[in-house]
C-alpha positions as CSV (number, residue, x, y, z in Angstrom):
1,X,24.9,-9.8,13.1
2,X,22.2,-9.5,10.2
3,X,22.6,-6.6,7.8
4,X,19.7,-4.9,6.7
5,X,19.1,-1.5,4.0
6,X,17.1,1.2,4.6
7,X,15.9,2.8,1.9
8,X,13.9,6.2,2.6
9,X,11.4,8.1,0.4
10,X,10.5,10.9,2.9
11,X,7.3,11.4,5.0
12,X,6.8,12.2,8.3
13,X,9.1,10.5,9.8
14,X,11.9,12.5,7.5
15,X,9.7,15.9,8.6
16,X,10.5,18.7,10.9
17,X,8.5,21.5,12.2
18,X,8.7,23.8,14.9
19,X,10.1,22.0,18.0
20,X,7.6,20.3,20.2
21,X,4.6,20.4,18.0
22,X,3.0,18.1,16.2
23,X,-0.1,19.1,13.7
24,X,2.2,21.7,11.4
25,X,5.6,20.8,9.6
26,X,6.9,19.9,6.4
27,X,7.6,16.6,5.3
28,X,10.7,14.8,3.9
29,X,13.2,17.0,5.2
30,X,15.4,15.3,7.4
31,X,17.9,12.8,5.4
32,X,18.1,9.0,6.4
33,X,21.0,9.3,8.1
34,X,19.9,11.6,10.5
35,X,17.0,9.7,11.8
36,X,19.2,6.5,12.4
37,X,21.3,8.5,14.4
38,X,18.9,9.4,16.8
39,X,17.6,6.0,17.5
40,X,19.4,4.7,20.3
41,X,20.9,0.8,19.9
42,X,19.3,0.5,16.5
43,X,23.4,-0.4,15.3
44,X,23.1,-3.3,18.1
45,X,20.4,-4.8,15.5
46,X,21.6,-4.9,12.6
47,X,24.7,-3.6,10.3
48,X,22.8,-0.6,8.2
49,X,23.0,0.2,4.9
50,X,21.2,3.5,4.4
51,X,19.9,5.0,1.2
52,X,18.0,8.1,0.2
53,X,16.2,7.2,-3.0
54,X,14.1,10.7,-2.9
55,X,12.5,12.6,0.0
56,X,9.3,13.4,-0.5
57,X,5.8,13.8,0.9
58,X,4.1,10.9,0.0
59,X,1.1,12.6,-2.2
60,X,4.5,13.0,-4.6
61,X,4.9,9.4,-4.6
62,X,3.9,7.3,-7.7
63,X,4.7,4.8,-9.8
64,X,8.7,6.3,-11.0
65,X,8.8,5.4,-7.1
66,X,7.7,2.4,-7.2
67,X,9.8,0.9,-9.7
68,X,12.7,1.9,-8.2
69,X,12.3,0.2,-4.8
70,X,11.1,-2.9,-6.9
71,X,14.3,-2.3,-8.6
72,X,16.4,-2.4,-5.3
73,X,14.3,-4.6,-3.6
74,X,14.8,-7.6,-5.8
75,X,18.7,-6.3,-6.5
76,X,19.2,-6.6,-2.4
77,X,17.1,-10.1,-2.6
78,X,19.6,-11.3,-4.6
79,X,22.2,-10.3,-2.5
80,X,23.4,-13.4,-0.1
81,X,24.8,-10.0,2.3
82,X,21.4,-8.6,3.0
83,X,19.5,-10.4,5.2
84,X,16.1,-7.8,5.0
85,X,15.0,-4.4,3.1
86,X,13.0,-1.6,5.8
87,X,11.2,1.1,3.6
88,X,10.2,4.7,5.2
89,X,7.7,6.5,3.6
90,X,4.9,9.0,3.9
91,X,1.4,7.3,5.9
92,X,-1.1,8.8,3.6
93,X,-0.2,6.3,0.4
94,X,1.7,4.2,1.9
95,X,-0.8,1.5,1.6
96,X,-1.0,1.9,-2.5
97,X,3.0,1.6,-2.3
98,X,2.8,-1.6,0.3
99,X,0.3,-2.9,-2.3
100,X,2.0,-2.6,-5.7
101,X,5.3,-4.1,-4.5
102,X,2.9,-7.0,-2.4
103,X,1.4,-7.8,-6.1
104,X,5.0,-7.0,-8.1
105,X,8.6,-7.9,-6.3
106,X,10.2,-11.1,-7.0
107,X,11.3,-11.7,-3.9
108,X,11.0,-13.7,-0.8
109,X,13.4,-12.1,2.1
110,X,11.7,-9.4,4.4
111,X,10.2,-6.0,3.0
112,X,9.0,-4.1,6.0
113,X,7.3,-0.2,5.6
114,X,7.0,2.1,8.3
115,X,6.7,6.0,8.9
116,X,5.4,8.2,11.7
117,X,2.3,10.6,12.1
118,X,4.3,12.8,14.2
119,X,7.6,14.6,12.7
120,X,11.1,14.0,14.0
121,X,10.9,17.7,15.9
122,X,7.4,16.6,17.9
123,X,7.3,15.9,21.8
124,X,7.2,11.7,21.6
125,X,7.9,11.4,18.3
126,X,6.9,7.3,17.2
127,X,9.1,7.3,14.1
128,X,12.2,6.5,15.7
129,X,10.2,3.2,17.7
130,X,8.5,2.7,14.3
131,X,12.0,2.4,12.9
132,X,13.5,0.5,15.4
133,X,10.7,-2.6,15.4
134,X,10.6,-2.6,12.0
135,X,14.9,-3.2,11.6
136,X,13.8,-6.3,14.0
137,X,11.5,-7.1,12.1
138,X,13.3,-7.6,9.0
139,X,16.5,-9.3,10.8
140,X,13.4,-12.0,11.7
141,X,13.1,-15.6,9.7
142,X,9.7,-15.5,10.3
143,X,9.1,-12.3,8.0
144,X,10.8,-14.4,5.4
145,X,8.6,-15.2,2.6
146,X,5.7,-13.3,4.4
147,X,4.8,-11.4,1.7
148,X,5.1,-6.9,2.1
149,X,5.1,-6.1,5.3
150,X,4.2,-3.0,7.5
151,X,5.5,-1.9,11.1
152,X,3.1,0.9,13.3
153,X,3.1,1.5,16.8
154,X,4.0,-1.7,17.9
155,X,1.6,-4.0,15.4
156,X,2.1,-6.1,12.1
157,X,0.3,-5.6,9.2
158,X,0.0,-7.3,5.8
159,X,1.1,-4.9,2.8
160,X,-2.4,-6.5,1.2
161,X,-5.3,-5.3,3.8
162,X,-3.3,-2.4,5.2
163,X,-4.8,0.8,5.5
164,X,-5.0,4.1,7.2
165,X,-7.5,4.7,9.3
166,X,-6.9,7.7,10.8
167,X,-5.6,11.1,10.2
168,X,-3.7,12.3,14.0
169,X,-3.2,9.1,15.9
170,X,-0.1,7.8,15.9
171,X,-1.9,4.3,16.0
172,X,-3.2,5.1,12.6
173,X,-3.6,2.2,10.6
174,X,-5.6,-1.2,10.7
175,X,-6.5,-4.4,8.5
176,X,-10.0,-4.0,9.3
177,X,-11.9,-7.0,9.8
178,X,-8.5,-9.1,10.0
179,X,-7.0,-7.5,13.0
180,X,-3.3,-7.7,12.0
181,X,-0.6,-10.4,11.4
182,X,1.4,-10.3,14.9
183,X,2.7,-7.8,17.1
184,X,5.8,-6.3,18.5
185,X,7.3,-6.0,22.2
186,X,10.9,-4.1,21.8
187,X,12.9,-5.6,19.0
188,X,10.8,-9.0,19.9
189,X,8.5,-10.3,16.8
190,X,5.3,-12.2,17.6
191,X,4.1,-12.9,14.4
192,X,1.0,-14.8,14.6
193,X,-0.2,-15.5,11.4
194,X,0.4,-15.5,7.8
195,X,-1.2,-14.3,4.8
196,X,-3.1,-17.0,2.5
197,X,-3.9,-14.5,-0.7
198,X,-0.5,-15.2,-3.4
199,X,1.9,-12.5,-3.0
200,X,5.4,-11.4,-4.1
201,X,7.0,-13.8,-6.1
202,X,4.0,-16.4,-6.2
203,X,2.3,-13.8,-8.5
204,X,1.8,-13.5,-12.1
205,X,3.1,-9.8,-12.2
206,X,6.4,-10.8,-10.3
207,X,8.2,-11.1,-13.4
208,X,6.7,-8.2,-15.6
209,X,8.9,-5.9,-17.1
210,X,6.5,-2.9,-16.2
211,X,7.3,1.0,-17.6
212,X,4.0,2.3,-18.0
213,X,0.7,1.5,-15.7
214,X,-2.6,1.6,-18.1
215,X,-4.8,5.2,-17.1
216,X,-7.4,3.9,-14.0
217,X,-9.1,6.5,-12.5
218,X,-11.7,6.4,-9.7
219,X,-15.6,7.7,-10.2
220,X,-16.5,8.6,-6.5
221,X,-20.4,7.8,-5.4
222,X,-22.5,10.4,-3.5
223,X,-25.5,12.3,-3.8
224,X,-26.6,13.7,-6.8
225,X,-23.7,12.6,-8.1
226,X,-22.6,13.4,-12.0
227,X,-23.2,11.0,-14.6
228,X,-21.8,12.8,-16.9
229,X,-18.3,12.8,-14.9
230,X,-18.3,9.0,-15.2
231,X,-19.3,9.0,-18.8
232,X,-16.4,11.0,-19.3
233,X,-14.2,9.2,-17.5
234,X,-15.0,5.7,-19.3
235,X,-14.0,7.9,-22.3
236,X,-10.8,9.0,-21.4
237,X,-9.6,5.9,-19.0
238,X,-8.5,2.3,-19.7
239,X,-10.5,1.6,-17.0
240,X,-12.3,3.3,-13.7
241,X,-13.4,2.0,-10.7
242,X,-15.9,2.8,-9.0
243,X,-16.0,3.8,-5.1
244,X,-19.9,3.1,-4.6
245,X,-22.1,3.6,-1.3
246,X,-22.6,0.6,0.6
247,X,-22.0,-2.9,-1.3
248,X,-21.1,-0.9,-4.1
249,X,-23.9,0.8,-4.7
250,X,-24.8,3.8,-7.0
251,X,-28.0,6.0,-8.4
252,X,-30.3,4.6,-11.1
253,X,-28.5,7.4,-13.6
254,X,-25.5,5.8,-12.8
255,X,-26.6,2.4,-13.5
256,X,-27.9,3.5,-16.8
257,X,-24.0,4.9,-17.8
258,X,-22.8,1.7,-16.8
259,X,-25.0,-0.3,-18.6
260,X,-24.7,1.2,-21.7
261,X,-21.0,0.6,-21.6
262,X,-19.4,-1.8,-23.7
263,X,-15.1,-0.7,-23.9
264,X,-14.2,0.4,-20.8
265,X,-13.3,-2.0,-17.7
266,X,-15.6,-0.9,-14.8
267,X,-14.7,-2.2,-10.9
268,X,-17.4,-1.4,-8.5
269,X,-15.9,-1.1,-4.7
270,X,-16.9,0.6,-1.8
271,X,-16.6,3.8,-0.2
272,X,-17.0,2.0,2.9
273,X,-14.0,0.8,5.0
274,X,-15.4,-2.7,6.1
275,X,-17.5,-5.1,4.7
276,X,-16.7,-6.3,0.9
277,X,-18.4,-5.8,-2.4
278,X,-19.8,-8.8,-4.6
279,X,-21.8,-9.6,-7.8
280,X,-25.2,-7.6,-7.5
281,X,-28.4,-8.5,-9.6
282,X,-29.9,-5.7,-8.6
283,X,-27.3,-2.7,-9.4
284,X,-25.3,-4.8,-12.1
285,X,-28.1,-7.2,-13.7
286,X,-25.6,-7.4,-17.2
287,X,-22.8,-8.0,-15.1
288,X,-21.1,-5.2,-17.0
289,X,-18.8,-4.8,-14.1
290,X,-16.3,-6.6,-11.7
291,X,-16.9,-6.6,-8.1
292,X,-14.0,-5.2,-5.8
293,X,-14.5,-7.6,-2.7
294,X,-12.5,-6.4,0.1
295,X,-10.0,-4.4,-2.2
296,X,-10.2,0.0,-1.1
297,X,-11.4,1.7,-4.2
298,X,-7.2,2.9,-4.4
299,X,-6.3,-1.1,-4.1
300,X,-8.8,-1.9,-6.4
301,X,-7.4,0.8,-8.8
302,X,-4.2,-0.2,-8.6
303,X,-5.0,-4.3,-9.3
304,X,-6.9,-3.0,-12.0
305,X,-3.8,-1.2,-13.8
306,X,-1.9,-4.3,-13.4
307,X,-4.5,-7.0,-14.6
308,X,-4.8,-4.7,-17.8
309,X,-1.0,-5.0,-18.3
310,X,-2.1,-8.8,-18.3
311,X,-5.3,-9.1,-20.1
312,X,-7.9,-7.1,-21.1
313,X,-11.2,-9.7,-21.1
314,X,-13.4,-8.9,-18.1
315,X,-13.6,-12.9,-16.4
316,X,-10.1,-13.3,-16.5
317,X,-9.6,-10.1,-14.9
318,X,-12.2,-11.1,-12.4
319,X,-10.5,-14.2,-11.8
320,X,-7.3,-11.8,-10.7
321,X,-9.6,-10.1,-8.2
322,X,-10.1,-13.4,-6.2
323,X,-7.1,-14.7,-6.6
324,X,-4.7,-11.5,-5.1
């Protein structure tokens, strides 16, 4: 039989609330243990090692977090007893946290996340199936060097290009214009494709000792919107990225800010979901900033604060952008 860890950080799928319901309880307050016990065969699986390395909502999660599961992560990758490492946490960051370890661990053996929308004390709550698939898919070979992965409601995503999508469903999350990698049926794993971006231990922060991510902010687009806010942002960050309308798009007052800047990194993403942002000669003639492509304005923030950690000349960080 394969052994697997769990390692829990909280969420919804560690929340309770009054029984039955599903739209009011509080997070991260049911302990590993507990949840595994109320998934029936899970033990026919895999043999479980559970830990609890904090239990939290996931708006408390950050980077002390993440560099603890990168530190048990690659400790149970160099393990020859573990065959796989499952992850629960929260779903409203879990993509940032899917992301950083995609970009950081040194690994190659099978690092699933999943959660729930619905808490532990709902009518049909999906963590314990969420759970479950995502055991079976860490016992699986073909998980092995697939990079971060993520388990939800019966679907395979890439810890690159997932994100959430919605805020009730229980099918809440999606890879956009890429579908998703494979699916589940049961403890079965149909995975049907791979991804082709480097990830994990093929990347150049796999080996970085890192303590302290540089400040990167994000400067939100809308109407009206403050040049001043962005000015001061430039002032205070190491670098800011900016979540633009459209392709990437901002006012002619922003443009102006951003062309008068010469010291701080600048990313232009998009506020929108699909599509991707690239070079523009219209909205960045000088090329003074470094276009997202399909990276979320919270990806591109967090590629951003490890390229710095790297380099700190614009091309080469540009260069990281396309590669990852």
């Amino acid at each position: 039989m394969k052994n697997v860890v769990i390692i829990a950080t909280g969420g919804t799928i560690a929340g309770s609330g009054k029984i039955g319901e599903s739209a009011s309880y509080q997070a991260g307050t049911i302990n590993v243990k507990q949840i595994v016990d109320s998934i029936p065969q899970i033990d026919t699986l895999a043999n479980l090692t559970m830990i609890q390395l904090c239990n939290l909502d996931s708006n408390d999660i950050g980077i002390s977090h993440w560099k603890k599961l990168r530190e048990y992560c690659e400790r149970y990758d160099k393990d020859d007893s573990i065959d796989g490492i499952v992850i629960t946490h929260g779903t409203d960051t879990l993509e940032e946290t899917a992301f950083f370890l995609n970009l950081t661990l040194n690994c190659h053996k099978p690092v699933v996340l999943t959660g729930s929308m619905r808490p532990a004390t709902s009518t049909s709550a999906d963590g314990p199936m969420n759970l479950y698939q995502a055991v079976a898919l860490a016992c699986s070979t073909d998980a092995y060097d697939a990079g971060v992965l993520a388990l939800f409601s019966d679907t395979i995503y890439s810890g690159r290009d997932l994100q959430k999508t919605n805020s009730y469903k229980t099918d809440a999350f999606k890879m956009g214009e890429f579908g998703s990698l494979g699916y589940m049926r049961d403890d079965q794993v149909y995975l049907l494709s791979e991804p082709h971006k480097k990830h994990t231990h093929q990347t150049i922060f796999a080996n970085l000792s890192i303590d302290i991510l540089p400040k990167v902010g994000i400067y939100y687009v809308h109407s009206d919107c403050d040049p001043q806010l962005l000015e001061d942002m430039m002032k205070r960050y190491d670098g800011v990225v900016i979540a633009g309308t459209g392709s990437g798009n901002y006012p002619s007052a922003i443009k102006d800010v951003i062309e008068k800047n010469d010291d701080c990194i600048l990313v232009r993403s998009s506020r929108v979901i699909e599509g991707a942002v690239f070079d523009s000669k219209y909205f960045d003639p000088e090329l003074k900033t470094i276009p997202a492509l399909k990276f979320s304005p919270q990806k591109a923030r967090i590629l951003l604060q490890l390229s710095l950690l790297v380099t700190k000349e614009p091309k080469k960080i540009k260069e990281i952008f396309s590669v990852y």
